[in-house]
C-alpha positions in Angstrom: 0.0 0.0 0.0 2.6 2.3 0.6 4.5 1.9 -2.6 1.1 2.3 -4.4 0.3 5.9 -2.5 4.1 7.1 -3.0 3.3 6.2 -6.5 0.0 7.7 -6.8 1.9 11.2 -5.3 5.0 10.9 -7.5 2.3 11.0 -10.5 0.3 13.9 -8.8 3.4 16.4 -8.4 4.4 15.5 -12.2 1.2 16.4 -13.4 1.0 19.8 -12.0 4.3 20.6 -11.5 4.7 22.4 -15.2 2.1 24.9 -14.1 2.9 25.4 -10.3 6.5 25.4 -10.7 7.2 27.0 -13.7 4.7 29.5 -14.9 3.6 31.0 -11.2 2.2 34.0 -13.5 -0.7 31.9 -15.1 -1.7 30.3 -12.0 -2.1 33.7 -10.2 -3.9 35.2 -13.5 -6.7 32.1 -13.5 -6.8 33.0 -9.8 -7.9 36.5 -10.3 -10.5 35.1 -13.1 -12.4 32.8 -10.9 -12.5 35.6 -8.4 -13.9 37.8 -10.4 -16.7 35.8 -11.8 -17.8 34.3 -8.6 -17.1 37.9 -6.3 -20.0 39.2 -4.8 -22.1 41.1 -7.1 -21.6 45.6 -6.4 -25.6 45.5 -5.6 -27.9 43.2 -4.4 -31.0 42.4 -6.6 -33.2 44.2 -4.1 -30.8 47.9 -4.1 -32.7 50.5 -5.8 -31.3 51.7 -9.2 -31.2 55.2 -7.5 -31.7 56.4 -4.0 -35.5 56.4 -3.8 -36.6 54.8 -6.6 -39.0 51.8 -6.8 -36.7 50.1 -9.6 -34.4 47.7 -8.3 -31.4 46.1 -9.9 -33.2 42.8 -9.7 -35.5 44.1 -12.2 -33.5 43.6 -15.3 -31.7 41.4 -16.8 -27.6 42.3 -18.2 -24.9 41.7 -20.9 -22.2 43.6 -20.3 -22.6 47.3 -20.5 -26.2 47.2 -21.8 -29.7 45.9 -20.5 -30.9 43.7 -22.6 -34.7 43.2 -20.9 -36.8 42.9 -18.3 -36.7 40.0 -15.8 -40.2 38.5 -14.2 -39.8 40.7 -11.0 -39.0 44.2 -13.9 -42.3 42.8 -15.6 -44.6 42.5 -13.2 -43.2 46.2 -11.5 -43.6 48.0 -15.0 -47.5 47.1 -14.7 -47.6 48.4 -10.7 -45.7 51.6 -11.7 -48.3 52.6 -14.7 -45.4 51.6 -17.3 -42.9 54.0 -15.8 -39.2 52.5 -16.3 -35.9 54.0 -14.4 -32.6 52.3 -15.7 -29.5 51.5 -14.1 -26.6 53.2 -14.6 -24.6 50.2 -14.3 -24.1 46.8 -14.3 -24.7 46.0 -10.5 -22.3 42.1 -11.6 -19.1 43.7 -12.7 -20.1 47.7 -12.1 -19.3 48.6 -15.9 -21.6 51.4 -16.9 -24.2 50.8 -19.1 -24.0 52.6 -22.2 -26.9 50.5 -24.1 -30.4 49.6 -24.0 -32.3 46.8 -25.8 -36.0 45.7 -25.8 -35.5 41.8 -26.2 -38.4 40.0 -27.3 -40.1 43.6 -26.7 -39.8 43.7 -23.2 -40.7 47.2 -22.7 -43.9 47.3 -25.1 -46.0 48.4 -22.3 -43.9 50.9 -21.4 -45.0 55.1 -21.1 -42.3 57.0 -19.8 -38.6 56.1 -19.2 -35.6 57.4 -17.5 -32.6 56.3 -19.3 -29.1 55.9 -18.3 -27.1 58.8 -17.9 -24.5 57.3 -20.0 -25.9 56.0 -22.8 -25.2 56.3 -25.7 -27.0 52.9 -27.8 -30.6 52.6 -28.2 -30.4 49.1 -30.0 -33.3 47.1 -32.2 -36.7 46.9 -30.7 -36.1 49.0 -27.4 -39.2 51.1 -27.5 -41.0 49.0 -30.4 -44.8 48.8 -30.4 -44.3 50.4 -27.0 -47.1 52.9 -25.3 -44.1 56.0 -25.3 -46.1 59.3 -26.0 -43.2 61.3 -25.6 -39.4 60.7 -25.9 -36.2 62.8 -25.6 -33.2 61.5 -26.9 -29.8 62.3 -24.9 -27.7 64.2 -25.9 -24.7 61.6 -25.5 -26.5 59.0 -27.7 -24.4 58.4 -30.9 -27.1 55.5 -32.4 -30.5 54.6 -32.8 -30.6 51.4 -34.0 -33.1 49.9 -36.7 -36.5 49.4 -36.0 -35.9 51.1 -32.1 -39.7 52.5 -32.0 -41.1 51.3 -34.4 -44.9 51.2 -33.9 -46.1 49.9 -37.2 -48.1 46.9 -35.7 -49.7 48.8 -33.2 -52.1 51.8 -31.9 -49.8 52.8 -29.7 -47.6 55.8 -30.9 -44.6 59.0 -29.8 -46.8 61.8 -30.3 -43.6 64.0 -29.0 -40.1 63.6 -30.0 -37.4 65.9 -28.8 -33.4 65.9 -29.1 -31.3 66.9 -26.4 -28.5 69.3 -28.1 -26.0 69.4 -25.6 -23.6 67.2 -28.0 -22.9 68.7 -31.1 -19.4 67.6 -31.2 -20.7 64.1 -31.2 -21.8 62.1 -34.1 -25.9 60.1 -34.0 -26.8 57.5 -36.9 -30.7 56.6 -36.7 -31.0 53.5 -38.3 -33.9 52.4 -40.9 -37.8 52.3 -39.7 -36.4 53.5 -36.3 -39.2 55.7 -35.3 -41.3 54.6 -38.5 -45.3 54.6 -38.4 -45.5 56.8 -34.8 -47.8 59.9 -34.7 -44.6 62.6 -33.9 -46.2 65.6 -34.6 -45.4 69.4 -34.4 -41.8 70.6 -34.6 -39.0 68.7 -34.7 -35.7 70.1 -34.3 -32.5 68.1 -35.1 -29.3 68.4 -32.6 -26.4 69.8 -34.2 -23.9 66.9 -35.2 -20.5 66.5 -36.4 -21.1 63.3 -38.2 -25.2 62.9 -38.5 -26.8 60.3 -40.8 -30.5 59.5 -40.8 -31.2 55.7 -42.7 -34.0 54.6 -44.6 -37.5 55.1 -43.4 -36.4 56.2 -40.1 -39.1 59.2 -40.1 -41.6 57.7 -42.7 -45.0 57.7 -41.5 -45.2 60.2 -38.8 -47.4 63.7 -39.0 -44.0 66.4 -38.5 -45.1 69.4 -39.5 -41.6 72.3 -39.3 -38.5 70.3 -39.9 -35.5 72.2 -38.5 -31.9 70.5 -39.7 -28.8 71.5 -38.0 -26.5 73.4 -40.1 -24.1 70.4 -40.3 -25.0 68.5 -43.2 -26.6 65.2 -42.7 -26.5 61.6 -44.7 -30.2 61.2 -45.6 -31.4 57.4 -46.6 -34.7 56.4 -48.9 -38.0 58.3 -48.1 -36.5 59.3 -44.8 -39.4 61.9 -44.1 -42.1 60.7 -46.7 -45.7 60.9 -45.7 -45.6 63.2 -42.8 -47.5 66.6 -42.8 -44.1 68.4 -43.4 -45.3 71.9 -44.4 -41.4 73.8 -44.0 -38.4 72.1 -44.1 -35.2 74.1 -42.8 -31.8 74.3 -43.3 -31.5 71.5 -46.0 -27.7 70.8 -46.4 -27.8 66.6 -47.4 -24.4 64.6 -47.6 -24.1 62.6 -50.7 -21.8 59.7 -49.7 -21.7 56.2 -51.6 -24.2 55.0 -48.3 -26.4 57.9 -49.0 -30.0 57.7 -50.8 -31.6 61.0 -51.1 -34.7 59.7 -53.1 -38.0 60.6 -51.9 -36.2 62.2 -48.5 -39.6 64.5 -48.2 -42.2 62.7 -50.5 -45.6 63.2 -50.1 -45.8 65.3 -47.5 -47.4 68.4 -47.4 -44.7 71.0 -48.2 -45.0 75.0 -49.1 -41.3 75.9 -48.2 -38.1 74.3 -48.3 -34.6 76.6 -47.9 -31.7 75.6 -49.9 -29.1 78.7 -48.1 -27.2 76.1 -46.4 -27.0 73.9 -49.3 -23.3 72.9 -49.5 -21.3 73.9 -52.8 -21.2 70.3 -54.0 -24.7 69.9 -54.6 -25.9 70.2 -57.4 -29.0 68.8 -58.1 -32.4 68.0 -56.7 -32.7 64.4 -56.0 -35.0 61.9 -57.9 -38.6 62.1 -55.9 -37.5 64.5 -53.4 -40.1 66.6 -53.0 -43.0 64.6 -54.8 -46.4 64.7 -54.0 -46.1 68.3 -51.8 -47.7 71.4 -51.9 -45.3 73.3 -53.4 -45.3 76.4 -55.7 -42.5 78.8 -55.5 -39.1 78.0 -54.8 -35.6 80.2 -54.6 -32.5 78.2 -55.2 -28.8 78.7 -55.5 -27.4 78.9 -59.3 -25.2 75.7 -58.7 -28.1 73.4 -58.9 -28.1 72.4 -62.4 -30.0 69.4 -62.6 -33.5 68.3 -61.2 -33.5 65.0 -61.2 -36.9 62.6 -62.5 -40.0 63.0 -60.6 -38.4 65.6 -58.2 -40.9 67.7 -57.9 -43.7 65.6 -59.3 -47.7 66.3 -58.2 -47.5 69.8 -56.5 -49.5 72.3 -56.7 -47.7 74.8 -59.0 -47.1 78.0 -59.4 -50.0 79.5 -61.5 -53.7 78.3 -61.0 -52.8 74.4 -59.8 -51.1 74.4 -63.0 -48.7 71.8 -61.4 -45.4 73.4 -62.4 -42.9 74.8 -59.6 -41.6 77.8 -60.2 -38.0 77.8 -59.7 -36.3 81.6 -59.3 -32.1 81.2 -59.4 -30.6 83.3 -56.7 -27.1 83.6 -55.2 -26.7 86.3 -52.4 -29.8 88.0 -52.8 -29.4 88.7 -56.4 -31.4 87.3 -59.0 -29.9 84.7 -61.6 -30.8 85.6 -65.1 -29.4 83.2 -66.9 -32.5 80.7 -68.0 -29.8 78.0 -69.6 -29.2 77.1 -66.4 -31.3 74.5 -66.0 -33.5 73.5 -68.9 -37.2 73.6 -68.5 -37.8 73.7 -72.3 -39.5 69.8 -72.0 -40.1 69.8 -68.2 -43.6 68.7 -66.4 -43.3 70.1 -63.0 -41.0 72.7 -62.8 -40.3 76.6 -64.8 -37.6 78.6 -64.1 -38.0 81.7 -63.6 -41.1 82.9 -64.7 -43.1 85.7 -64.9 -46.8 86.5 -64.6 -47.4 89.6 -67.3 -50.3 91.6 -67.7 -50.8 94.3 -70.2 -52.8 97.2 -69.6 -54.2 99.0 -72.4 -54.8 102.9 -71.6 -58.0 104.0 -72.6 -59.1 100.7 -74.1 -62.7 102.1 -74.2 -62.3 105.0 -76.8 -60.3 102.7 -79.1 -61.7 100.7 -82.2 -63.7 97.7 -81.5 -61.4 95.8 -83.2 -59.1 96.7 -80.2 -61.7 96.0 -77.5 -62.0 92.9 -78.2 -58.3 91.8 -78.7 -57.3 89.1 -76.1 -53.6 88.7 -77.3 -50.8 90.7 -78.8 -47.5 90.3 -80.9 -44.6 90.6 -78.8 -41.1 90.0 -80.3 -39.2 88.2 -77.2 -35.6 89.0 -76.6 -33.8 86.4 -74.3 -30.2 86.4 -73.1 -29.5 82.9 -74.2 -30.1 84.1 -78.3 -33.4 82.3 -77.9 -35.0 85.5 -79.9 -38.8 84.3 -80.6 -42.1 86.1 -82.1 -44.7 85.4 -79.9 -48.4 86.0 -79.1 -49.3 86.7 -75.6 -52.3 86.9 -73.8 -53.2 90.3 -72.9 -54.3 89.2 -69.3 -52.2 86.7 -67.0 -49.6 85.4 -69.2 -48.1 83.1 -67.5 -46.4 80.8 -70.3 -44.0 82.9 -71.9 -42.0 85.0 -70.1 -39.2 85.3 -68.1 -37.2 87.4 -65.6 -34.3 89.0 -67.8 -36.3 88.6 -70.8 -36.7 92.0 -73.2 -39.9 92.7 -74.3 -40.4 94.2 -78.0 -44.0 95.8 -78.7 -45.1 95.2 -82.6 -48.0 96.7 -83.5 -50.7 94.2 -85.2 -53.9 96.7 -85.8 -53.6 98.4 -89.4 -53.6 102.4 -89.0 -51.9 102.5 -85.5 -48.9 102.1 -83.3 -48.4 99.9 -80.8 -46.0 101.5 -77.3 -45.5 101.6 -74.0 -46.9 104.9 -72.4 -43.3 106.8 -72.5 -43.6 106.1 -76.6 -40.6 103.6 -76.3 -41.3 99.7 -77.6 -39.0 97.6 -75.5 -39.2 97.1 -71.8 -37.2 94.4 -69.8 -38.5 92.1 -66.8 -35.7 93.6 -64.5 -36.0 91.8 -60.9 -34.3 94.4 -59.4 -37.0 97.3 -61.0 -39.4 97.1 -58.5 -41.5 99.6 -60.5 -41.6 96.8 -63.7 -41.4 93.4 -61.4 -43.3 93.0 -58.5 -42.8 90.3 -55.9 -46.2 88.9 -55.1 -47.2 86.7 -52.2 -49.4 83.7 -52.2 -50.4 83.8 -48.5 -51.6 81.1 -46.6 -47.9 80.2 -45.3 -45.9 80.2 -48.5 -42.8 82.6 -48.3 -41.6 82.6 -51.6 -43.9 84.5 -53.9 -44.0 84.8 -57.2 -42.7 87.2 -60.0 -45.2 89.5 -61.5 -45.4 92.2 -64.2 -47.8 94.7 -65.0 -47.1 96.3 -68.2 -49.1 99.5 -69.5 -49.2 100.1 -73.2 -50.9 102.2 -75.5 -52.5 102.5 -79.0 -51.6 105.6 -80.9 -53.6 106.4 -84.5 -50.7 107.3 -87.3 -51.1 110.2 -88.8 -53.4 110.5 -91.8 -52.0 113.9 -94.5 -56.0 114.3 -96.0 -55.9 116.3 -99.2 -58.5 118.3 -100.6 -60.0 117.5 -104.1 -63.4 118.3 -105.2 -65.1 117.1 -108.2 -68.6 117.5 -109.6 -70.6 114.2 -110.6 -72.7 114.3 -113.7 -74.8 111.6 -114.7 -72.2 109.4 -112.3 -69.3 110.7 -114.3 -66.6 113.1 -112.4 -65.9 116.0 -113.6 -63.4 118.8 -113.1 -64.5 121.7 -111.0 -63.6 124.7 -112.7 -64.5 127.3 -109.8 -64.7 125.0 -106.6 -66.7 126.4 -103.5 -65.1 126.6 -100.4 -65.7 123.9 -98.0 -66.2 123.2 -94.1 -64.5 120.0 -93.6 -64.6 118.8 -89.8 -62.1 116.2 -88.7 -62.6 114.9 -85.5 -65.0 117.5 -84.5 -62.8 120.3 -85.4 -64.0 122.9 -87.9 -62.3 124.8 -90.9 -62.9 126.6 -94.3 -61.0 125.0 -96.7 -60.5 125.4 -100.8 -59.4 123.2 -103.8 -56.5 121.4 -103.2 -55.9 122.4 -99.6 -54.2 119.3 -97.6 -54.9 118.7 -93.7 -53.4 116.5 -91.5 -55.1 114.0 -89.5 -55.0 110.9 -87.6 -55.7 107.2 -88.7 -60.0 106.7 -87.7 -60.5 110.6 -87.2 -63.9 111.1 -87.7 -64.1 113.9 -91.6 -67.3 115.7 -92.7 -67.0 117.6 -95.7 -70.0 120.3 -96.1 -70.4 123.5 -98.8 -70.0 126.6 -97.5 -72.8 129.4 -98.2 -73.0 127.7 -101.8 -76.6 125.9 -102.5 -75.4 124.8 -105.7 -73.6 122.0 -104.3 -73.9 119.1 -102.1 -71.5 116.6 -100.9 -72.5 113.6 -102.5 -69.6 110.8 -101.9 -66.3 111.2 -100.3 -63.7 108.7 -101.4 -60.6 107.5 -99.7 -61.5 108.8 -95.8 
């Protein structure tokens, strides 16, 4: 027996001894391992999160540095505290902070009002989903929202009130796709200032926003990021276009009067495919650098003139109107003009004029365009809103046989000057829209051409003329104005002036056919 238990221990000591003996490092390392998962945990289960509070650590269940749910004892207090939740701020196992929150198998779906973590900084996939959350502020130190964190498409229950705290704007925030998709967030919404801010597809879609404030830093937009709210302004529009970016139907139908384009970075130069579809809009000032509108951009608004369904679109850099109309080419487009011009033209004392003039409805105007794009036109008389724009030179021709055809100085040309307030007037739409458009209300006159009448009389016999070898004088009245004239005697007159030729004091005669009046 002995020789078998000195054996026994010989073996024992070999078996360790390359561990014990040589390496006392590892054996002191495992040491500190197996004390740190079995140590006591920092809190108990039943320590409140926070002095006072009803929430217990206990209440939730932990990986890592985030909460990742609810256990039994969390479930069953969420219904006794009305679906009020207060988070640790750490781990109570290990005391690392907890920087992340995550609704597992949508733990907090009855949930109404939460105070998060003062640390955190990941709202992951599902947190809030489908919860009851009326209103939500995110912190200021929270860099991501991630996909599908509130959503609320399968359910009634909806954020009527989202707010940012912007106490981080050297920090970055990515919402991820459907993130707060389907909710009821209505009102204002301001976005935080960011130094790195990107906003993925969906995450907005389906909400009723009504004033959309974006920082001044620009921001990563993703597919239909803001489609069908009840978006009416949109502010400070400055996109990043990045090979993750989708800027298509960012603001579709939605309900849109005014978007601003002054923060616009100089690299973009378009407006993206769908952007703005299916809005209300009607006038819009944007920088010269936008060159292109891309398809369907601005598809299904309401238009600039009488529904007419075509966005007016004035070119301005730094308060001063862009006149050059080959900027972008509308010459094909659907939905969009560029800067036009609503012209009316006023004729002065329309009612003493020929009938032939009452009752014109257009005019011919010889259009004089910067771009060489010289064009005889016709224009209607009253609210043309087709065929002119700002910068364009206007040259009267007259198109009624006997008269002349001018603006009320006598001059034929005029020019749709933007910056001659007396020619172009800005004109507001109302009902919130705060670009107007561009209107011009042109006075013109018709002016008779002068008519040299001369004098020849000639007796009639038997229907034949004949010479008149001593002529009586004559009372010839043009346009109501009387003299005594002889044979041969010429007078000058006006094209339509009203002549009567009578004898004077000479019974002999009477006037019996006047020729070439």
């Amino acid at each position: 027996m002995k020789r078998k238990f000195g054996l026994f221990l010989s073996m024992l000591l070999l078996a360790i001894s390359p561990y014990s003996f040589q390496s006392n490092n590892i054996i002191t390392k495992n040491l500190n391992v197996l004390s740190s998962v079995y140590a006591a945990p920092l809190y108990a289960p039943t320590d409140p999160v926070s002095p006072g509070s009803a929430w217990t650590y206990g209440d939730f269940i932990y990986n890592s540095n985030w909460v990742r749910g609810l256990s039994p004892e969390g479930e069953a207090k969420l219904v006794a505290q009305d679906g009020y939740i207060e988070f640790p701020n750490i781990n109570p196992l290990n005391g690392t902070t907890i920087t992340e929150v995550y609704g597992s198998a949508y733990s907090f779906r009855d949930a109404k009002k939460v105070k998060l973590p003062d640390n955190l900084e990941t709202i992951a996939t599902s947190f809030l989903s489908d919860s009851d959350i009326k209103e939500f502020t995110v912190p200021g130190r929270v860099s991501s929202i991630r996909y599908n964190a509130f959503d609320n498409r399968f359910d009634t229950k909806k954020i009527e009130k989202l707010e940012f705290d912007n106490s981080n704007p050297s920090g970055s925030l990515e919402i991820g796709e459907w993130a707060f998709n389907a909710n009821a967030i209505e009102g204002d919404m301001v976005l935080p200032e960011k130094a790195d801010f990107k906003i993925k597809n969906y995450a907005f879609y389906g909400n009723q926003i009504k004033n959309l404030t974006l920082p001044s830093n620009p921001i990563e937009f993703g597919y239909v990021s803001f489609a069908r709210n009840k978006i009416e302004n949109v502010y400070n529009f400055n996109p990043k276009v990045s090979s993750d970016s989708d800027e298509r139907g960012i603001f579709s139908e939605n309900e849109i009067k005014n978007i601003s384009f002054d923060k616009t970075s100089s690299d973009i130069t378009k407006i993206f495919e769908k952007m703005l579809e299916y809005n209300q809009l009607k006038s819009l000032e944007i920088p010269s650098r936008i060159v292109t509108i891309e398809e369907d951009a601005l598809k299904e608004n309401k238009g600039w003139y009488n529904d007419n369904k075509k966005v007016a679109l004035y070119i301005k850099d730094n308060g001063q109107y862009y006149l050059n109309n080959d900027t972008i080419d509308d010459s094909n487009a659907q939905d969009y003009t560029i800067n036009p011009v609503l012209v009316n033209f006023q004729i002065q004392d329309k009612d003493t004029l020929p009938q032939e003039i009452k009752d014109k409805t257009e005019l011919n105007i010889k259009r004089i365009r910067s771009n060489s794009d010289d064009k005889d036109i016709t224009a209607r008389i009253t609210e043309d809103y087709e065929n002119f724009k700002l910068g364009d030179k206007l040259e009267l021709t007259s198109d009624v046989e006997g008269y002349k055809l001018s603006l009320l100085d006598d001059s034929n040309q005029i020019t749709l000057d933007p910056n001659n307030t007396d020619i172009v007037q800005d004109t507001s739409y109302g009902d919130g829209y705060e670009v107007g458009y561009k209107k011009a209300d042109i006075k013109v006159k018709y002016q008779a051409l002068p008519v040299e009448l001369k004098i020849e009389l000639v007796k009639l016999v038997n229907g034949a003329e004949q010479a008149i070898t001593s002529a009586p004088n004559v009372t010839v009245k043009v346009d109501g104005a009387e003299q005594t004239i002889t044979q041969g005697t010429t007078l000058n007159a006006k094209y339509a002036d009203e002549v009567e030729i009578t004898p004077t004091n000479n019974t002999s005669y009477a006037v019996d056919k006047v020729e070439g009046a």
